[in-house]
C-alpha positions in Angstrom: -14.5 -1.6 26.9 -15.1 -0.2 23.3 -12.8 -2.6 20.8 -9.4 -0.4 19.5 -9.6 0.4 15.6 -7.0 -1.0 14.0 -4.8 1.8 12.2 -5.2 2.4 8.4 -2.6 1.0 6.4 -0.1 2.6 5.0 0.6 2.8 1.0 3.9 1.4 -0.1 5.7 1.0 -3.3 9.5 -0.2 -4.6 12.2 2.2 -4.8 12.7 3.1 -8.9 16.2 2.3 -8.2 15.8 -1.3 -6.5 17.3 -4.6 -8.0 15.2 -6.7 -9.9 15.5 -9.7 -6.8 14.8 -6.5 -4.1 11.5 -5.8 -6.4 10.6 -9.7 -6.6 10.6 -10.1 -3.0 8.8 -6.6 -2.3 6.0 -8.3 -4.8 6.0 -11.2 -2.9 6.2 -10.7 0.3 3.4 -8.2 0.6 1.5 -10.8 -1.5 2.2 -12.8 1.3 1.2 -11.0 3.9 -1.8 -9.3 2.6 -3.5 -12.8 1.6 -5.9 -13.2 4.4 -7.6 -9.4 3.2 -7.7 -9.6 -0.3 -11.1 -10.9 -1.4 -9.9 -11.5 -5.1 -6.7 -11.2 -7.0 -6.2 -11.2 -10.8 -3.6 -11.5 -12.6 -2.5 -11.7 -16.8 -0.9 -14.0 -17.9 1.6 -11.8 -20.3 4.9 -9.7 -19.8 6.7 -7.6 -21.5 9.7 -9.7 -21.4 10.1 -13.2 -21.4 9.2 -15.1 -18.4 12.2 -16.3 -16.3 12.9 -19.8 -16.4 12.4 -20.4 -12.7 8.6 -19.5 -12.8 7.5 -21.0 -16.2 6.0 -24.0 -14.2 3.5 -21.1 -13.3 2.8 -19.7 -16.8 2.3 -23.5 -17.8 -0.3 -24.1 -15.0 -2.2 -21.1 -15.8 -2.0 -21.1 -19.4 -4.6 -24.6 -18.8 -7.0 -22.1 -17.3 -7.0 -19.4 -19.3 -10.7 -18.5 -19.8 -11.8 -18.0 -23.3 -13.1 -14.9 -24.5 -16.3 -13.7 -25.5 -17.9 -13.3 -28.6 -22.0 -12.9 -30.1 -20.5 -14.6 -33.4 -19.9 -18.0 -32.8 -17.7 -18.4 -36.0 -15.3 -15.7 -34.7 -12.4 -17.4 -32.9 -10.4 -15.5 -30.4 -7.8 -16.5 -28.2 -8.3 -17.1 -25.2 -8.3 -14.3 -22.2 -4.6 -13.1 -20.6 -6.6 -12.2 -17.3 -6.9 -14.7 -14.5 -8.7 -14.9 -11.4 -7.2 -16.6 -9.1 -8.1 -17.9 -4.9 -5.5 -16.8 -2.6 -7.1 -18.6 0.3 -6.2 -21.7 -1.8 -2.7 -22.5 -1.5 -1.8 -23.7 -5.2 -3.6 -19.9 -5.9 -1.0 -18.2 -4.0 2.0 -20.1 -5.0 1.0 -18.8 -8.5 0.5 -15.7 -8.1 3.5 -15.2 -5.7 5.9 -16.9 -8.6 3.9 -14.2 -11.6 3.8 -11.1 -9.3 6.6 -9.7 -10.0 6.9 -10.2 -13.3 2.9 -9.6 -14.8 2.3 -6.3 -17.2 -0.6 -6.3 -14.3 -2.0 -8.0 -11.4 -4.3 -6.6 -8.6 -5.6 -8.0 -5.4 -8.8 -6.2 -4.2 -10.0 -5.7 -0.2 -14.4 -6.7 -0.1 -14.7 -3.1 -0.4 -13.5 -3.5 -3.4 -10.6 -1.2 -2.7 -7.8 -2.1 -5.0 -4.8 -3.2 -2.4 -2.2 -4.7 -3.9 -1.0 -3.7 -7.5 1.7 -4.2 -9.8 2.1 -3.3 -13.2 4.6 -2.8 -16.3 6.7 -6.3 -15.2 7.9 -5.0 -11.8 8.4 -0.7 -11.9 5.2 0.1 -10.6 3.6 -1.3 -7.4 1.2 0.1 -4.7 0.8 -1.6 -1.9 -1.5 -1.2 1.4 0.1 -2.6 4.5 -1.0 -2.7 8.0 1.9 -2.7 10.1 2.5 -6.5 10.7 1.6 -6.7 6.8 5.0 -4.5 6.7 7.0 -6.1 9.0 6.3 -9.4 7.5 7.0 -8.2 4.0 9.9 -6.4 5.3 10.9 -10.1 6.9 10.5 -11.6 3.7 12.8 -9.5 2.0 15.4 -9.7 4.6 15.2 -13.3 4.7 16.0 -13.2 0.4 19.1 -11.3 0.9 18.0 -8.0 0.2 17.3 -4.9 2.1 13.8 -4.0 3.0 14.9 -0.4 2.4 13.8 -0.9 -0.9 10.5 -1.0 0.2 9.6 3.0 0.8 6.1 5.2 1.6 4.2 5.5 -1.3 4.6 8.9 -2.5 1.2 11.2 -2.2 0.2 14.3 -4.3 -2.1 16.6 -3.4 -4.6 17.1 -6.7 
């Protein structure tokens, strides 16, 4: 018997209108969930407000691996690079960018197809993310186990071009 295609995922985003702890959970409980598809995740190191002080044990651990940038003229100095790459299949990977996620100007886990999966920008009010249904009902789990409502959580809207 011919193996069952699993169905396509559906796009998700956070409500305009959500709490801020409604978004952080959204963020992180699709992070959660989707770790075992995404193939790479990056993430900057910057927001456009200050960082909360419950997750600035993250920003400390990856401001130490900040990579440095590039430059042909070796007396130029530049700082070094807000965009990090980080290993979700390792756990200290996750736990960092579960704590950012939320809160990054931009960070964006990619499928191997390249297929950009799980995005958010602009420090929480913009985030896209591709859930196969137990992806959902574990994010929607997550969120329901922080003490907010997964309704929050709503179909990403499509336009027609």
């Amino acid at each position: 018997m011919p193996r069952q295609a699993e169905p396509t995922p559906a796009a998700y985003t956070v409500d305009s209108e959500a709490p801020a702890d409604a978004v952080a959970a959204a963020y992180r409980g699709a992070l959660t969930a989707m770790r075992s598809r995404m193939a790479d995740f990056s993430i900057d190191l910057i927001s456009d407000r200050p960082w909360l002080p419950d997750v600035q044990w993250a920003v400390d651990a990856l401001t130490l691996r900040r990579p440095p940038r590039t430059t042909i003229l070796p007396w130029v100095k530049r700082e070094p690079s807000i965009n990090i790459d980080l290993d979700l299949d390792k756990d200290e990977d996750l736990h960092l960018a579960v704590a950012l996620a939320p809160y990054t100007i931009n960070g964006d886990g990619r499928a191997e197809d390249n297929r950009i999966i799980h995005s958010g920008n602009d420090t929480g009010t913009s985030a896209y993310f591709e859930l196969a249904e137990t992806e959902h009902q574990t994010t929607v789990q997550f969120m329901t186990e922080a003490g907010v409502s997964p309704e929050w959580l709503i179909p990403f809207p499509h336009k027609n071009v």
